[in-house]
PDB file of N, CA, C, O and CB in Angstrom:
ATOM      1  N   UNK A   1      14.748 -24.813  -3.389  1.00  0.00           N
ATOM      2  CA  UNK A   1      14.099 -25.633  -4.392  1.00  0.00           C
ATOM      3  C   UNK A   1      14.061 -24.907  -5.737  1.00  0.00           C
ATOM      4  O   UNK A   1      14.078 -25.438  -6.847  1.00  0.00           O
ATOM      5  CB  UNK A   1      12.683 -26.005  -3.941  1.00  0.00           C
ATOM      6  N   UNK A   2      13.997 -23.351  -5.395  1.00  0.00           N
ATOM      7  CA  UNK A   2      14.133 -22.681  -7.043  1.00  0.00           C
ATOM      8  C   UNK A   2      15.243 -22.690  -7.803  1.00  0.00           C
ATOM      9  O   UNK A   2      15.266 -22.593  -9.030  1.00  0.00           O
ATOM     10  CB  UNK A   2      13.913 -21.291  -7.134  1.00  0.00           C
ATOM     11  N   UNK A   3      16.452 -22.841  -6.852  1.00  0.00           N
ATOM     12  CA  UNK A   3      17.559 -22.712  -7.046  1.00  0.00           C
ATOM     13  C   UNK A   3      18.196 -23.296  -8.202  1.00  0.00           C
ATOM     14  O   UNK A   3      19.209 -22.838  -8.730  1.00  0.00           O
ATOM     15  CB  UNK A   3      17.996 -22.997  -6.105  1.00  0.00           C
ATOM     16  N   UNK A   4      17.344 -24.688  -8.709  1.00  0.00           N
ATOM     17  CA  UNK A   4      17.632 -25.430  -9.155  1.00  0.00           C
ATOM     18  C   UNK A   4      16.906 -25.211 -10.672  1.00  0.00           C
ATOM     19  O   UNK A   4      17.771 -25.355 -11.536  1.00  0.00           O
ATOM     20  CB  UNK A   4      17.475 -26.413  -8.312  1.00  0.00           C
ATOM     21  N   UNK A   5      16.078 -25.021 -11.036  1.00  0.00           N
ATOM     22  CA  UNK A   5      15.355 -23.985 -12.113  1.00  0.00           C
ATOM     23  C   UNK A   5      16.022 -23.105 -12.657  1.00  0.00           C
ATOM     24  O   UNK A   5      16.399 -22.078 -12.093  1.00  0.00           O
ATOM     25  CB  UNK A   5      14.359 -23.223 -11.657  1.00  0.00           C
ATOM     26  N   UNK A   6      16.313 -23.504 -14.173  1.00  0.00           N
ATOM     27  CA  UNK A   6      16.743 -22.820 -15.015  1.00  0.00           C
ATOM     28  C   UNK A   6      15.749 -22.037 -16.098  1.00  0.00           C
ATOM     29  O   UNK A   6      14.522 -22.085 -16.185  1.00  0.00           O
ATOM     30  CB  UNK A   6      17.572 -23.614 -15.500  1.00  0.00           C
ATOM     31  N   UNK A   7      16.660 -21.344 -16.843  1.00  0.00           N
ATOM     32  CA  UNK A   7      15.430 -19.934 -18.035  1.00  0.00           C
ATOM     33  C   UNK A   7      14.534 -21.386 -18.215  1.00  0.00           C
ATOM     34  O   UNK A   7      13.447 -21.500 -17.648  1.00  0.00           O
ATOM     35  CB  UNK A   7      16.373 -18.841 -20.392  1.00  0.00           C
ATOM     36  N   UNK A   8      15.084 -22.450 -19.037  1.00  0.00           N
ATOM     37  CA  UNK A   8      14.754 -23.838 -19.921  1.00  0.00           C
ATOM     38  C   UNK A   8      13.211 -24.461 -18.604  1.00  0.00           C
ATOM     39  O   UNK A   8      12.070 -24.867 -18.827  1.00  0.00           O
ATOM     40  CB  UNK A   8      16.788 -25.338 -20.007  1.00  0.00           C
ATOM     41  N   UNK A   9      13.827 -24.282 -17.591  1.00  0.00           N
ATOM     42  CA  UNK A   9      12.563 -24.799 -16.715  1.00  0.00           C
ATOM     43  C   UNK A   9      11.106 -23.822 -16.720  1.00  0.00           C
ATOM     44  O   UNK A   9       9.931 -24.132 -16.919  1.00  0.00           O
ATOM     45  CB  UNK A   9      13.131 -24.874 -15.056  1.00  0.00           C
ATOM     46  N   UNK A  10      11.950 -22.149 -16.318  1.00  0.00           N
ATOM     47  CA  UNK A  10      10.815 -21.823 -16.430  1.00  0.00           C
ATOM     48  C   UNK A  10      10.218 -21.522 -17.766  1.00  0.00           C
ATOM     49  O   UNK A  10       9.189 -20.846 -17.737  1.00  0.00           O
ATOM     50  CB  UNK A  10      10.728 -20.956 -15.685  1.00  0.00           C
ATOM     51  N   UNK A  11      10.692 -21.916 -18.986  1.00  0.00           N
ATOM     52  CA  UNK A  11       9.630 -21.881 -19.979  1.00  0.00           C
ATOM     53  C   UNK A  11       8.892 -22.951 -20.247  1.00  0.00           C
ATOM     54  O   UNK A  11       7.695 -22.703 -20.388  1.00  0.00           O
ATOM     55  CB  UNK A  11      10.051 -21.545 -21.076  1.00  0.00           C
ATOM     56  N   UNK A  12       9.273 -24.271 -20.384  1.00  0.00           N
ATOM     57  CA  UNK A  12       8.531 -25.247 -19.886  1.00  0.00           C
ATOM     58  C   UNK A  12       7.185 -25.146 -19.146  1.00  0.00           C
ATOM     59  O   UNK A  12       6.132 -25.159 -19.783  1.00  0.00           O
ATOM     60  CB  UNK A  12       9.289 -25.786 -19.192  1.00  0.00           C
ATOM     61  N   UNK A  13       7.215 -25.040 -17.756  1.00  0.00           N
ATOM     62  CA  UNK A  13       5.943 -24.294 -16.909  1.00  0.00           C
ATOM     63  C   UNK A  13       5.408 -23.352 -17.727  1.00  0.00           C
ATOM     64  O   UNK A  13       4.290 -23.692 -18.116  1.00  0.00           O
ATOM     65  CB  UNK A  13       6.331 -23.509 -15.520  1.00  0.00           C
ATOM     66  N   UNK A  14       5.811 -22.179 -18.187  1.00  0.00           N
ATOM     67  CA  UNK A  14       4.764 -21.695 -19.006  1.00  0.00           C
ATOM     68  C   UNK A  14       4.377 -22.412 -19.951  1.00  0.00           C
ATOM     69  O   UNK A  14       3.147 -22.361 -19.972  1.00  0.00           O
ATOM     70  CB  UNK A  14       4.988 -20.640 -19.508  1.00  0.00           C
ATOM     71  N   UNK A  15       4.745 -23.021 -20.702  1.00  0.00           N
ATOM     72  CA  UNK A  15       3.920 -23.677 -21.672  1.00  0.00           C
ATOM     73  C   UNK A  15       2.932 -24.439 -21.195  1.00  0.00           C
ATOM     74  O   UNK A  15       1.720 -24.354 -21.395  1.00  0.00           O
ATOM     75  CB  UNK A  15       4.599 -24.425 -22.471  1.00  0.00           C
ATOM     76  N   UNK A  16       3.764 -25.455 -20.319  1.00  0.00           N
ATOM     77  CA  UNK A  16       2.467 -26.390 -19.569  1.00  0.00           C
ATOM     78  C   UNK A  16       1.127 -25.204 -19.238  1.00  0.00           C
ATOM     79  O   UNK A  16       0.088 -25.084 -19.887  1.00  0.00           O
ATOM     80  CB  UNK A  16       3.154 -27.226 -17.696  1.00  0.00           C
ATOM     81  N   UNK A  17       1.533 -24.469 -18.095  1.00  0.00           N
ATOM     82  CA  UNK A  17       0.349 -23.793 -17.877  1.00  0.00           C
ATOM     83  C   UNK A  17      -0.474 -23.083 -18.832  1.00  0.00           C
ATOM     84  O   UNK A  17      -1.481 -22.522 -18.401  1.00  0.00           O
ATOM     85  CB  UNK A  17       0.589 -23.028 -17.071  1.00  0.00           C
ATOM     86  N   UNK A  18      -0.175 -23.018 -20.169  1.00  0.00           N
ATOM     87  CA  UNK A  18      -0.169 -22.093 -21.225  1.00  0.00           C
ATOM     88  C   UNK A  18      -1.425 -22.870 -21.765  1.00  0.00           C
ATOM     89  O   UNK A  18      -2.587 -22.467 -21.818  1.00  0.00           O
ATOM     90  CB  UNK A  18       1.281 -21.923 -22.208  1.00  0.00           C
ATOM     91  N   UNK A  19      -0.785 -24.375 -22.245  1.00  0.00           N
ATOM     92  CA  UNK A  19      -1.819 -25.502 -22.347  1.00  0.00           C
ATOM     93  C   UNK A  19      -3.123 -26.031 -21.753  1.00  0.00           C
ATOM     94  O   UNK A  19      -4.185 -26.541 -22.110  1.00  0.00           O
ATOM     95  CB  UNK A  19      -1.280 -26.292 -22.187  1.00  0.00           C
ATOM     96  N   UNK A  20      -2.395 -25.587 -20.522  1.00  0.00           N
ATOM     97  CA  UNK A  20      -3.834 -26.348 -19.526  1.00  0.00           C
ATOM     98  C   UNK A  20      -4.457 -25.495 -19.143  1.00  0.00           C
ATOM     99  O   UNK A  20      -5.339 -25.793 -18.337  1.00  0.00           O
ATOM    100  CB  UNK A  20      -3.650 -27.201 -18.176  1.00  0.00           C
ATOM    101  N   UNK A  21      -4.302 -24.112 -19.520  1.00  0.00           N
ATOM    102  CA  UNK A  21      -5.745 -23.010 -19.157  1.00  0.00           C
ATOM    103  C   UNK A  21      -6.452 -21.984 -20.460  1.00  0.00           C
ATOM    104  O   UNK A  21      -7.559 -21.459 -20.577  1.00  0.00           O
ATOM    105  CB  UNK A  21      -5.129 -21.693 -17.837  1.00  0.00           C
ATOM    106  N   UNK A  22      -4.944 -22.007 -21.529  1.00  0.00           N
ATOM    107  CA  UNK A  22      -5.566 -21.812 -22.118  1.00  0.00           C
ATOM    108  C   UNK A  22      -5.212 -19.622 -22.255  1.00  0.00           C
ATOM    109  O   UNK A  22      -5.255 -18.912 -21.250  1.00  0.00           O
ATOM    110  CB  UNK A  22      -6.846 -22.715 -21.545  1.00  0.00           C
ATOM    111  N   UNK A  23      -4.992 -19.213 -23.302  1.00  0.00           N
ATOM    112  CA  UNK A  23      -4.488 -17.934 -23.202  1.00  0.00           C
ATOM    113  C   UNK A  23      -5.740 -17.296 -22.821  1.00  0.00           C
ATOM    114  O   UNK A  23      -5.563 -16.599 -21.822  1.00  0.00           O
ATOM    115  CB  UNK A  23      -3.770 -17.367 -24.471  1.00  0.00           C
ATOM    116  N   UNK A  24      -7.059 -17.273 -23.288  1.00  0.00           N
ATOM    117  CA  UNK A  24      -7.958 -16.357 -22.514  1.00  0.00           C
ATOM    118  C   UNK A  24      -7.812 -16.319 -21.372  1.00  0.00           C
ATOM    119  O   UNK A  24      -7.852 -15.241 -20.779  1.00  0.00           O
ATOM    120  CB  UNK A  24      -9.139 -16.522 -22.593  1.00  0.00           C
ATOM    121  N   UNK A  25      -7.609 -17.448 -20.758  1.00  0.00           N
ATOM    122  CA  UNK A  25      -8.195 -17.710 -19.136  1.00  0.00           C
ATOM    123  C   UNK A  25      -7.033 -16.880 -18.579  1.00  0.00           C
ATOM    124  O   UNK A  25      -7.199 -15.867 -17.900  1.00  0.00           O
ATOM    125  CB  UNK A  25      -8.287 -19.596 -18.411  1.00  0.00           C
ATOM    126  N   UNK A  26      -5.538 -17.525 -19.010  1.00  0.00           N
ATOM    127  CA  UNK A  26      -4.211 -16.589 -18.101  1.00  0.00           C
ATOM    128  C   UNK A  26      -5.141 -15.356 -18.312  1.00  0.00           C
ATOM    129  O   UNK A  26      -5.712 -15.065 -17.262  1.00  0.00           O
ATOM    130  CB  UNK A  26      -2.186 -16.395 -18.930  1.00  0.00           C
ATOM    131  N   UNK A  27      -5.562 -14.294 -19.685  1.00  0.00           N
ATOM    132  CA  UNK A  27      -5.432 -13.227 -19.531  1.00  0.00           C
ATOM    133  C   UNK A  27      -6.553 -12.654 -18.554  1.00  0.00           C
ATOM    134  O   UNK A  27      -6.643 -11.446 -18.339  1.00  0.00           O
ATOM    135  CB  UNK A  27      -5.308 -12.757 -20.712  1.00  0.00           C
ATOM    136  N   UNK A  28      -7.270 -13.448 -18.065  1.00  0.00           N
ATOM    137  CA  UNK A  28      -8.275 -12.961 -17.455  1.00  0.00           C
ATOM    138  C   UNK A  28      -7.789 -13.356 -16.055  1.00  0.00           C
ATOM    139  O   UNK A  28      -8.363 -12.562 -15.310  1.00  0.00           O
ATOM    140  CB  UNK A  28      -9.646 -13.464 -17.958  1.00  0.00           C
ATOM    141  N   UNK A  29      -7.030 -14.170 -15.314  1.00  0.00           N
ATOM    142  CA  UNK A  29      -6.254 -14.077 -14.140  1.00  0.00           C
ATOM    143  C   UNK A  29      -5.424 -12.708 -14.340  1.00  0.00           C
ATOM    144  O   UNK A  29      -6.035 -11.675 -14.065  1.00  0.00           O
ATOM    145  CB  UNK A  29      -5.313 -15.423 -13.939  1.00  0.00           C
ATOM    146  N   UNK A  30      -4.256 -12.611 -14.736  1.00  0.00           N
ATOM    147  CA  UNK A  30      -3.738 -11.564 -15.186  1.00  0.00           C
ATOM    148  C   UNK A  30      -3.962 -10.463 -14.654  1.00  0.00           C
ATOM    149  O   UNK A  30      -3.369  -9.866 -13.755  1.00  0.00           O
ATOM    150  CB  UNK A  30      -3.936 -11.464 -16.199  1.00  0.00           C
ATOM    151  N   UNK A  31      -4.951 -10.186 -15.318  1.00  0.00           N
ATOM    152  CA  UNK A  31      -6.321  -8.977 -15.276  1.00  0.00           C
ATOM    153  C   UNK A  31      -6.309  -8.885 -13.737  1.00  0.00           C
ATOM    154  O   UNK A  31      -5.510  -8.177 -13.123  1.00  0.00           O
ATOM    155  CB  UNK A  31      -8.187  -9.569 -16.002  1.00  0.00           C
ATOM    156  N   UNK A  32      -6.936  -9.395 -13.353  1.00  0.00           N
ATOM    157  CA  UNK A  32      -7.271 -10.034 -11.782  1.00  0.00           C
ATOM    158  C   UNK A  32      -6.403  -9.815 -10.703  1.00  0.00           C
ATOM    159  O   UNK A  32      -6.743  -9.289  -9.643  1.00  0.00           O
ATOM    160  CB  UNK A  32      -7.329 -11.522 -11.753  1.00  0.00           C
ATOM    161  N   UNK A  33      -5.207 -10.247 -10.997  1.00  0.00           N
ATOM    162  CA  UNK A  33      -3.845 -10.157 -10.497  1.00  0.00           C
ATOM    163  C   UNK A  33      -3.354  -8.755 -10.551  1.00  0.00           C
ATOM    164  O   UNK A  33      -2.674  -8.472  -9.565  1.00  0.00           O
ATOM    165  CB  UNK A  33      -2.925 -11.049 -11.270  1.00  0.00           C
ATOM    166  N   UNK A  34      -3.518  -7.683 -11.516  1.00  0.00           N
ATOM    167  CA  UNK A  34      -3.737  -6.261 -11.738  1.00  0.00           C
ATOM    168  C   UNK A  34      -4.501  -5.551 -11.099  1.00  0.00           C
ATOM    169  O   UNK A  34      -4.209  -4.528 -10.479  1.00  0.00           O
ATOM    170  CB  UNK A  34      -4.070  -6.017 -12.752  1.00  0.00           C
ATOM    171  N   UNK A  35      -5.888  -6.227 -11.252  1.00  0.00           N
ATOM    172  CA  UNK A  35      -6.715  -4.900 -10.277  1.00  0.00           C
ATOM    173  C   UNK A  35      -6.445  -5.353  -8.321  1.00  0.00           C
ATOM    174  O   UNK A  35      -6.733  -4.549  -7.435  1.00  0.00           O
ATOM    175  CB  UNK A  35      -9.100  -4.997 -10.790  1.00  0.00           C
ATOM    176  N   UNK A  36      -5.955  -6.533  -8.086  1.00  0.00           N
ATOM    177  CA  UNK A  36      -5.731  -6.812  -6.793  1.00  0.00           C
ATOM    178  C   UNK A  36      -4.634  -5.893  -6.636  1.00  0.00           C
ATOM    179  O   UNK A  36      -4.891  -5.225  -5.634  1.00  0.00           O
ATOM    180  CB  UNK A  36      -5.478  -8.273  -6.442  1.00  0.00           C
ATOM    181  N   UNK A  37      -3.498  -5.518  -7.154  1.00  0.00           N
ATOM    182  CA  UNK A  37      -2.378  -4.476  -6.418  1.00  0.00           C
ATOM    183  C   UNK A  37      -2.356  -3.515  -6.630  1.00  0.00           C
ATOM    184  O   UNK A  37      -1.739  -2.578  -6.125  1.00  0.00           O
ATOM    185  CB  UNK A  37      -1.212  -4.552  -6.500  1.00  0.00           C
ATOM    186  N   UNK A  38      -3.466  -3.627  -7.929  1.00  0.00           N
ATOM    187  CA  UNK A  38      -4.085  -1.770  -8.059  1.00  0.00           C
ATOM    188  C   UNK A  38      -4.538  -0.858  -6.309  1.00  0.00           C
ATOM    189  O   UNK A  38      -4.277   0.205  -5.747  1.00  0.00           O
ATOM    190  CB  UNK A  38      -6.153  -1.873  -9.241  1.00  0.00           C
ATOM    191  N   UNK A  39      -5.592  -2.508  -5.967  1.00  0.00           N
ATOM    192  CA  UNK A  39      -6.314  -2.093  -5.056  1.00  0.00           C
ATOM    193  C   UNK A  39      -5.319  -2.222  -3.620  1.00  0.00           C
ATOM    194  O   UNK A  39      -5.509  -1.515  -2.631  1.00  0.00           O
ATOM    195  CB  UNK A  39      -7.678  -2.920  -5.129  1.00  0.00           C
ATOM    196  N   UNK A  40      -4.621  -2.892  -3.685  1.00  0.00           N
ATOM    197  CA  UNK A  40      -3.419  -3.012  -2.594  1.00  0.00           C
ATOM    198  C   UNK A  40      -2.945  -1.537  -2.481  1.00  0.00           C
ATOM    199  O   UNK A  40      -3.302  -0.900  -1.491  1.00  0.00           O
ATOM    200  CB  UNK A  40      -2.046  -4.100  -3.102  1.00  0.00           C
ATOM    201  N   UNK A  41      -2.324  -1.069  -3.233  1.00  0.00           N
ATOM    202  CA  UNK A  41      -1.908  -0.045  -3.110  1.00  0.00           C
ATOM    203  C   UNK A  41      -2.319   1.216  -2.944  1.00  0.00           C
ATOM    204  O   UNK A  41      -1.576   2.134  -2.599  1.00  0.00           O
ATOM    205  CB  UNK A  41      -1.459  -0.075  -3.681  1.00  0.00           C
ATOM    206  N   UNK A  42      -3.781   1.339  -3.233  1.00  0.00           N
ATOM    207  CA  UNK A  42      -4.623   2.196  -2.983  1.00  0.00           C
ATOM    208  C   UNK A  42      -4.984   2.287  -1.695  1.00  0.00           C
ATOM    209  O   UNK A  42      -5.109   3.312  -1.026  1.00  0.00           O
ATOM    210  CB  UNK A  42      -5.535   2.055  -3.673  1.00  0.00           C
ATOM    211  N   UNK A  43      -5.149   1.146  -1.369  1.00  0.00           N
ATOM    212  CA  UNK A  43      -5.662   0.600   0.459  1.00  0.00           C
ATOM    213  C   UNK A  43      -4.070   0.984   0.983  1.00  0.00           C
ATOM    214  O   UNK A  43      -4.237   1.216   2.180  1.00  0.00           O
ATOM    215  CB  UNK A  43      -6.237  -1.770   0.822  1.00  0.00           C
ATOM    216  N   UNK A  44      -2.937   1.127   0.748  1.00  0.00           N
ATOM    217  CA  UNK A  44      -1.918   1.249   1.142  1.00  0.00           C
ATOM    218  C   UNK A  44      -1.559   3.030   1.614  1.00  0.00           C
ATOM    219  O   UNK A  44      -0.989   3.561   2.567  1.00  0.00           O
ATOM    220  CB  UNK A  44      -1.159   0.553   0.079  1.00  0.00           C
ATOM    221  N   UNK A  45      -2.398   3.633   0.087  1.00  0.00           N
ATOM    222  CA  UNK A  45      -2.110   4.925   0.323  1.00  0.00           C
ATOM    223  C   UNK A  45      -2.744   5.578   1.374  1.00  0.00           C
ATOM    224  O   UNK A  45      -2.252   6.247   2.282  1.00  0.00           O
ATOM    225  CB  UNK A  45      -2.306   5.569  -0.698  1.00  0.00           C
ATOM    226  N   UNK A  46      -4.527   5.143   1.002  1.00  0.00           N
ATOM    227  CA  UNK A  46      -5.192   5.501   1.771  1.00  0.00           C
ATOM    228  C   UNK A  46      -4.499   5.588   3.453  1.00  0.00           C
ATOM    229  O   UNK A  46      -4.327   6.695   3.962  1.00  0.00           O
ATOM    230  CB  UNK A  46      -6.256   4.696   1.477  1.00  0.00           C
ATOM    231  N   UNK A  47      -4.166   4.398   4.154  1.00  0.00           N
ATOM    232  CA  UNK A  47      -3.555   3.941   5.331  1.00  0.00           C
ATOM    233  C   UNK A  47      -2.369   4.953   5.869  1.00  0.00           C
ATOM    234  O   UNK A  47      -2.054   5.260   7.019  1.00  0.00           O
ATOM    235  CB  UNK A  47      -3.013   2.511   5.032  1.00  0.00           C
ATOM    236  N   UNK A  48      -1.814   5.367   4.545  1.00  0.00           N
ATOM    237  CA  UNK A  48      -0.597   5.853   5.085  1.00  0.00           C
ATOM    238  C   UNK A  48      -1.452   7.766   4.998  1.00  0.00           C
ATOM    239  O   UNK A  48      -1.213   8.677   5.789  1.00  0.00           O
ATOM    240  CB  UNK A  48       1.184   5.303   3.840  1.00  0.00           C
ATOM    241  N   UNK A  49      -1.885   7.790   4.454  1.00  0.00           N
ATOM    242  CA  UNK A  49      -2.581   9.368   4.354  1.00  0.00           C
ATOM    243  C   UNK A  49      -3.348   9.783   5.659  1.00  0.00           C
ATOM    244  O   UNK A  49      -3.356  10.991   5.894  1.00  0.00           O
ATOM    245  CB  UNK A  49      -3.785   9.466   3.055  1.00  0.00           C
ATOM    246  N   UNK A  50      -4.123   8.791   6.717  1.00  0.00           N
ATOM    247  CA  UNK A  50      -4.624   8.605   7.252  1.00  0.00           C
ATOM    248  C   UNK A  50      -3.510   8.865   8.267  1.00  0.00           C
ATOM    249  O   UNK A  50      -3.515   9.947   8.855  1.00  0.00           O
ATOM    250  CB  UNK A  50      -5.321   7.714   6.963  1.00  0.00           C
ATOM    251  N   UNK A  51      -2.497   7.910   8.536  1.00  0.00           N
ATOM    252  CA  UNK A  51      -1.878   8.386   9.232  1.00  0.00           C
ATOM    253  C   UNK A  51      -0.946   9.660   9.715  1.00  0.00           C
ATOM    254  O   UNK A  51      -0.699  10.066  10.851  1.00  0.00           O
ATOM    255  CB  UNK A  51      -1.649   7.764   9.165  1.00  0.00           C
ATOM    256  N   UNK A  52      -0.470  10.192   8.263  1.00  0.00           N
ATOM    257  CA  UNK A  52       0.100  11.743   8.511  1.00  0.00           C
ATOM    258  C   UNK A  52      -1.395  12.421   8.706  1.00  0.00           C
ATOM    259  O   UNK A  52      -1.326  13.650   8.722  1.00  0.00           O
ATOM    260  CB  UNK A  52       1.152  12.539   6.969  1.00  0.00           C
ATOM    261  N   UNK A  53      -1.927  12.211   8.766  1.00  0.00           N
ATOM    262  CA  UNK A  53      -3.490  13.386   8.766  1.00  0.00           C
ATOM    263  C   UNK A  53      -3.105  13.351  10.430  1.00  0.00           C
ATOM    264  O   UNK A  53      -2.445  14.270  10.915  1.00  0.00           O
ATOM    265  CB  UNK A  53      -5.726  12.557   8.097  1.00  0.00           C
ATOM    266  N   UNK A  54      -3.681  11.964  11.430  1.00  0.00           N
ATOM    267  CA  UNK A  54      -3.663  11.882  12.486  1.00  0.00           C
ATOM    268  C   UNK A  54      -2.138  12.707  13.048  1.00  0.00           C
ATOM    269  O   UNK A  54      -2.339  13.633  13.834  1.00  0.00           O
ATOM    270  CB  UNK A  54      -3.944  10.456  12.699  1.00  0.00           C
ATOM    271  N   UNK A  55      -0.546  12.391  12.654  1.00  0.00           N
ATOM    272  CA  UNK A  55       0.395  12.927  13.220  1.00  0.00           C
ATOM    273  C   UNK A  55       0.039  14.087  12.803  1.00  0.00           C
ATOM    274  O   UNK A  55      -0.291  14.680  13.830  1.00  0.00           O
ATOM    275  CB  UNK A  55       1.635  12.494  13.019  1.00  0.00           C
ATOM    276  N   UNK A  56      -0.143  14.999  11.645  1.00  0.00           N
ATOM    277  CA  UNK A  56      -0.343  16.442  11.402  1.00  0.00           C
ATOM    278  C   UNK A  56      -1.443  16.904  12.499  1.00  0.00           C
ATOM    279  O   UNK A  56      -0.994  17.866  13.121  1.00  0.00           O
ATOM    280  CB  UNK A  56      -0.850  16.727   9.800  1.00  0.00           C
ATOM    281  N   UNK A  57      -2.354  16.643  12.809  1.00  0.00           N
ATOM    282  CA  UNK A  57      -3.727  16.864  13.832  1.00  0.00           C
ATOM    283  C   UNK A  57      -2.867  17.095  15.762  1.00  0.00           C
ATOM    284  O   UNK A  57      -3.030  18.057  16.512  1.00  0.00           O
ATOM    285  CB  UNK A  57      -5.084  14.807  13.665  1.00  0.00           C
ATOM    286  N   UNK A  58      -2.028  15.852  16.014  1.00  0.00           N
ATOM    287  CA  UNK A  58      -1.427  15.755  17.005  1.00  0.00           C
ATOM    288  C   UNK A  58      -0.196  16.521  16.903  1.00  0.00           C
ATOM    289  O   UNK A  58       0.487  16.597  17.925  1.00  0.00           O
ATOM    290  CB  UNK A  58      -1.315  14.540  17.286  1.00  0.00           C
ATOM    291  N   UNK A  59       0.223  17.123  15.804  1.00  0.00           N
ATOM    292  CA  UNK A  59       1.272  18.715  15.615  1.00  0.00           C
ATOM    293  C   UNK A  59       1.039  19.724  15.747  1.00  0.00           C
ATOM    294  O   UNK A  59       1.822  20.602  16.110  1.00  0.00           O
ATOM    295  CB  UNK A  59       1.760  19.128  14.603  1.00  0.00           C
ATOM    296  N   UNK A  60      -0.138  19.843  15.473  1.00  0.00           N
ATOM    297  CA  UNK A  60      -0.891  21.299  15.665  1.00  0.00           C
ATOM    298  C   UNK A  60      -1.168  21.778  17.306  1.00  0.00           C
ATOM    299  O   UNK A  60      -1.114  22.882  17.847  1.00  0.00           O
ATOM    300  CB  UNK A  60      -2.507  21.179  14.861  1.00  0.00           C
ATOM    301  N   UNK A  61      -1.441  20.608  17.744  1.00  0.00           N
ATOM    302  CA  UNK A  61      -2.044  21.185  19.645  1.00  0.00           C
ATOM    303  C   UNK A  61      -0.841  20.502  19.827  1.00  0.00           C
ATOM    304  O   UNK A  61      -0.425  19.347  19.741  1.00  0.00           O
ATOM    305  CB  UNK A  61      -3.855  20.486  20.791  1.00  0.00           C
ATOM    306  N   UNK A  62      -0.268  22.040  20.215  1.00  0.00           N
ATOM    307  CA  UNK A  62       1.487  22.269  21.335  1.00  0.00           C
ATOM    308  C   UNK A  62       0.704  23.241  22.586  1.00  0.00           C
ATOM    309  O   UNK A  62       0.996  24.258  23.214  1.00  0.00           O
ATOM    310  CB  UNK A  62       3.376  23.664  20.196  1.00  0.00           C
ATOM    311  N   UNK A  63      -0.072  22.599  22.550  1.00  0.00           N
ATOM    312  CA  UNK A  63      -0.724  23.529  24.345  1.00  0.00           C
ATOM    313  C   UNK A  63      -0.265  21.906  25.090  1.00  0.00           C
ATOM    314  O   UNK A  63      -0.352  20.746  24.689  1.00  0.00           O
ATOM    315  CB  UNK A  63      -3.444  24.171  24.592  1.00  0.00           C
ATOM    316  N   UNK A  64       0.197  22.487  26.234  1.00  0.00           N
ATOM    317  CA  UNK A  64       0.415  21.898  26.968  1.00  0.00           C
ATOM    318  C   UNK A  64      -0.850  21.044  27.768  1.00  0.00           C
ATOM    319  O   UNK A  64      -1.929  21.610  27.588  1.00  0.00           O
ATOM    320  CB  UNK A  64       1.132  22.666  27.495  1.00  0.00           C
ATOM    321  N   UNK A  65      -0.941  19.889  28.554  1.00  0.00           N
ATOM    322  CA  UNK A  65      -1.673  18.954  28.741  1.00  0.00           C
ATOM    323  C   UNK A  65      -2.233  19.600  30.164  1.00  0.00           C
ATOM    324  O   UNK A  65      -3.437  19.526  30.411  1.00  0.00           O
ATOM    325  CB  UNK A  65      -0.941  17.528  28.659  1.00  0.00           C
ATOM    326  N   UNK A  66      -1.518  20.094  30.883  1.00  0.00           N
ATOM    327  CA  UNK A  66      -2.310  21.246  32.008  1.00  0.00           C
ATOM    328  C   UNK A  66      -2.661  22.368  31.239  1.00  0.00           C
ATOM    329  O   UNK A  66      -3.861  22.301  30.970  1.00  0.00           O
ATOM    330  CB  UNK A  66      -1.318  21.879  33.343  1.00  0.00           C
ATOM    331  N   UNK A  67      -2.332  22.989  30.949  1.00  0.00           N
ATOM    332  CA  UNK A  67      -3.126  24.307  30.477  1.00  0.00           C
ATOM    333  C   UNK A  67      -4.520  24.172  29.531  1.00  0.00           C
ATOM    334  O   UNK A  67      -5.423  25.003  29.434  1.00  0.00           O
ATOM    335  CB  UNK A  67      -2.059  25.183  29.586  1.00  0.00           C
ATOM    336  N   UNK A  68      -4.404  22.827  28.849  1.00  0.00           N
ATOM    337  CA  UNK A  68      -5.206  22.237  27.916  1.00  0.00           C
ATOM    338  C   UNK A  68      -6.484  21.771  29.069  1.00  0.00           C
ATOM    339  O   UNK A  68      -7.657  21.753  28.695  1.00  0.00           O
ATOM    340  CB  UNK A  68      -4.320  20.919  26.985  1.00  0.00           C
ATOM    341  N   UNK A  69      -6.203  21.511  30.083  1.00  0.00           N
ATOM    342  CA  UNK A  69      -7.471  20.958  31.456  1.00  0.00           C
ATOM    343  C   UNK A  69      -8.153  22.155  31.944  1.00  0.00           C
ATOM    344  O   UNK A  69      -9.244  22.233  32.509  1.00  0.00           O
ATOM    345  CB  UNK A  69      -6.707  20.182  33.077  1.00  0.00           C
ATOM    346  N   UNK A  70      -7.611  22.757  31.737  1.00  0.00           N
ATOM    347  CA  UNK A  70      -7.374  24.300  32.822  1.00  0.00           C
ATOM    348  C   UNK A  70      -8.964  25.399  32.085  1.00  0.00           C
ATOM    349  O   UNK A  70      -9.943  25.991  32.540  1.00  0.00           O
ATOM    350  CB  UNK A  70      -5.024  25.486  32.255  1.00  0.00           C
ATOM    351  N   UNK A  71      -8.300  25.099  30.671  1.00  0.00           N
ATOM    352  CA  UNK A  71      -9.414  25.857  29.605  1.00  0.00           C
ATOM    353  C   UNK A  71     -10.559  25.156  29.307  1.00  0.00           C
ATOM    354  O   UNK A  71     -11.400  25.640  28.550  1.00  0.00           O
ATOM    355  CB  UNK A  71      -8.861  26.148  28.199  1.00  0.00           C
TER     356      UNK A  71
END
């Protein structure tokens, strides 16, 4: 369906939308739309830091799983 959308279409839509909200309002979606993948990606890092912590933790104990019972 996008396929069919040219530069000429999508400036059109911006204007329309430009009209009907109004430039404060885009810039304050915008905004919005910014701090959401700010925070995506933060929640992303966090997740992935978390996880080398856990594989680094499970690298360290190379004792074996009997000798590890034993002590």
């Amino acid at each position: 369906m996008l396929n069919n959308i040219g530069p000429m279409g999508f400036i059109i839509i911006a204007i329309v939308i430009l009209v009907l909200f109004g430039r404060g309002k885009i810039s304050g979606i915008m905004g919005e739309v910014g701090k959401g993948i700010t925070s995506f990606r933060k929640g992303m890092d966090e997740g992935r830091r978390e996880i080398d912590d856990t594989n680094a933790a499970a690298a360290r104990d190379v004792t074996p799983s009997e000798e590890r019972d034993r002590v």
